[in-house]
C-alpha positions as CSV (number, residue, x, y, z in Angstrom):
1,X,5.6,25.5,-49.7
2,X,7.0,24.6,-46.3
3,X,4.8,25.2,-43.1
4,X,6.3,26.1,-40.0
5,X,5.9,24.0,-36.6
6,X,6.7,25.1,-33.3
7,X,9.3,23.1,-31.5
8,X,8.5,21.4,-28.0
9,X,11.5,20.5,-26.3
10,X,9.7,18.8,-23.4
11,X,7.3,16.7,-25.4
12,X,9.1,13.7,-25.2
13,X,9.4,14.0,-21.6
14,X,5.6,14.9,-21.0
15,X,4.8,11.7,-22.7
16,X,7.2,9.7,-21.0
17,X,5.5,11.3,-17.9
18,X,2.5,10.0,-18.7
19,X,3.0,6.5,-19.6
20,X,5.3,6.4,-16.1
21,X,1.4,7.9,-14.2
22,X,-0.6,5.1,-16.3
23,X,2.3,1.8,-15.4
24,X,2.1,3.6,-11.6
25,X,-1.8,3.3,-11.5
26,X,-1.8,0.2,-11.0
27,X,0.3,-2.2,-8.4
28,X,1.8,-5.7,-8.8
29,X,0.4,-8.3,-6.6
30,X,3.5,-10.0,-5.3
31,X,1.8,-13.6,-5.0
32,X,1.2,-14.1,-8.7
33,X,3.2,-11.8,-10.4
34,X,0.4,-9.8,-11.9
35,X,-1.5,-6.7,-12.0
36,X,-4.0,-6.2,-9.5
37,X,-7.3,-4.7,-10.0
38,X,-6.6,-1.5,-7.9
39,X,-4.1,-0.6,-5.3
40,X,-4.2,-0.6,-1.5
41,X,-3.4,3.3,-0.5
42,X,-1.3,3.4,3.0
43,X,-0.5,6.4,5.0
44,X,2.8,5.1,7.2
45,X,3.6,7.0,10.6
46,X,6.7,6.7,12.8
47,X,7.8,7.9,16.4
48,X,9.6,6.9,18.5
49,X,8.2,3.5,20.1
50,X,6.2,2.1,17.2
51,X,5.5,2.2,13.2
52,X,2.0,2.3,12.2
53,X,0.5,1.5,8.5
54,X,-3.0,2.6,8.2
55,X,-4.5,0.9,5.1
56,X,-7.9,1.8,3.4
57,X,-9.7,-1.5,2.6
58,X,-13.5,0.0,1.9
59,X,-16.1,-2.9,1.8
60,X,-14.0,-6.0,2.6
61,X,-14.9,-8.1,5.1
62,X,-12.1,-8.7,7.6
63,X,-11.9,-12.8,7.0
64,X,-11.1,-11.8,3.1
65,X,-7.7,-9.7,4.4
66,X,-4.4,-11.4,5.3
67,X,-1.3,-9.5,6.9
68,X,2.3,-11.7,7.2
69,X,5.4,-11.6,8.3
70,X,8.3,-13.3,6.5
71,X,11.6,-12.9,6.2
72,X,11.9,-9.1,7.3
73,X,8.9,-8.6,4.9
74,X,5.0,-7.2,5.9
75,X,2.5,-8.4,3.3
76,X,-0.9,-7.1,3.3
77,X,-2.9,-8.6,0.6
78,X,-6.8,-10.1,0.3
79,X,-9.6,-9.9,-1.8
80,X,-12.6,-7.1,-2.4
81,X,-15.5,-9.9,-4.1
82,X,-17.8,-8.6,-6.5
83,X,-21.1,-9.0,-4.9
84,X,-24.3,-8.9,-7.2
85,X,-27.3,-10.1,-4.5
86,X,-30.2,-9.7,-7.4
87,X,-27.6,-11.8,-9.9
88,X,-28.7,-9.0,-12.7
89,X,-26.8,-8.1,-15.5
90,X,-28.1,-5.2,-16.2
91,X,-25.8,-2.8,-14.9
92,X,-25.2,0.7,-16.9
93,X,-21.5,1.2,-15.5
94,X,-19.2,-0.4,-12.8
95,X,-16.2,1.4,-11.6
96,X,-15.5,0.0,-8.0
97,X,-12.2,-2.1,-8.5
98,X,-12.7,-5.3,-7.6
99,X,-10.2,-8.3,-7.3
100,X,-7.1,-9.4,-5.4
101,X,-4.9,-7.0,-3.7
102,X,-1.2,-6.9,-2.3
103,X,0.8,-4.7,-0.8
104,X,4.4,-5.9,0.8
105,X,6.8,-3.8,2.6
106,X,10.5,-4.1,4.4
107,X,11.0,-3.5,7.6
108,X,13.4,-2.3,9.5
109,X,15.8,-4.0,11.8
110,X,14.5,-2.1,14.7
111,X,11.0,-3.7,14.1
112,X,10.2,-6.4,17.0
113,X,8.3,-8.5,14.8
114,X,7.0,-11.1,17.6
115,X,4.9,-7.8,18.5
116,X,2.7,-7.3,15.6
117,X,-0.5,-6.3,16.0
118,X,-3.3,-5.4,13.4
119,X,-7.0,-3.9,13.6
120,X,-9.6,-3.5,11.5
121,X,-12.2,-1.0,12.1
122,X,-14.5,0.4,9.9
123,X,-12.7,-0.3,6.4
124,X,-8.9,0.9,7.9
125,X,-6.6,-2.0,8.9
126,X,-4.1,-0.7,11.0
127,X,-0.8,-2.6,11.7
128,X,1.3,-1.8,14.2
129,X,4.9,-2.2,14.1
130,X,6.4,-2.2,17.6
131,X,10.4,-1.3,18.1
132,X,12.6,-3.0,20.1
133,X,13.4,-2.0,23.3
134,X,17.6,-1.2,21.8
135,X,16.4,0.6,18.8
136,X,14.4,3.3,21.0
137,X,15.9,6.4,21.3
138,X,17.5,7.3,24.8
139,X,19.1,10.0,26.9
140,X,23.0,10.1,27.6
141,X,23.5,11.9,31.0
142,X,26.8,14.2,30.1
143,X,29.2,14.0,33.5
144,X,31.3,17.2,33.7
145,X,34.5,16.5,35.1
């Protein structure tokens, strides 16, 4: 006796969803080529005069965070250190990621890159991307002849 199952076209493609949420859960740290322990989350705002990256970096110290320009790159990459003060090892569940981070992205030709300046205030790095002065936007007085 044969038994009836009930086709799911889409199946395939749920699964392949999956496995594409699962490799994206994680981010390559460009220095070595690896998987890091968890990834940097940016929100990236543009106007006129300036780019600016806000990063989340919650309890890193600002001396374990590095930000460099290279070759029409931005990298921001550093560290979050496990710290256990009472050295015990009797803990029922960790879930904080720790390890090395990196993040690394292209700029754009307008970026003046000599003007680069970052922040870090309470766990949010922000970078700040200046423009030059010929990428701003400007007004075109029309003459009517």
């Amino acid at each position: 006796m044969s038994t009836l199952v009930a086709y799911d076209p889409f199946r395939n493609f749920r699964t392949l969803q999956n496995e594409i949420n699962r490799l994206f859960e994680r981010d390559i740290d460009d220095n070595a080529g690896q998987l890091t322990q968890w990834p940097m989350r940016v929100d990236i705002r543009e106007d006129a005069s300036q780019i600016l990256i806000k990063a989340d970096l919650p309890g890193i110290e600002q001396k374990d965070i590095q930000v460099n320009v290279d070759n029409g790159r931005l990298t921001i990459s550093g560290e979050r250190r496990f710290d256990d003060e009472e050295h015990k090892e009797n803990y029922h569940r960790v879930e904080r990621a720790y390890g090395r981070f990196s993040r690394t992205f292209q700029l754009p030709n307008t970026t003046d890159t000599g003007n680069i300046k970052a922040n870090f205030k309470n766990g949010v790095l922000e970078v700040t991307l200046p423009k030059r002065e010929e990428a701003k936007p400007r007004a075109i007085q029309v003459q009517v002849n």
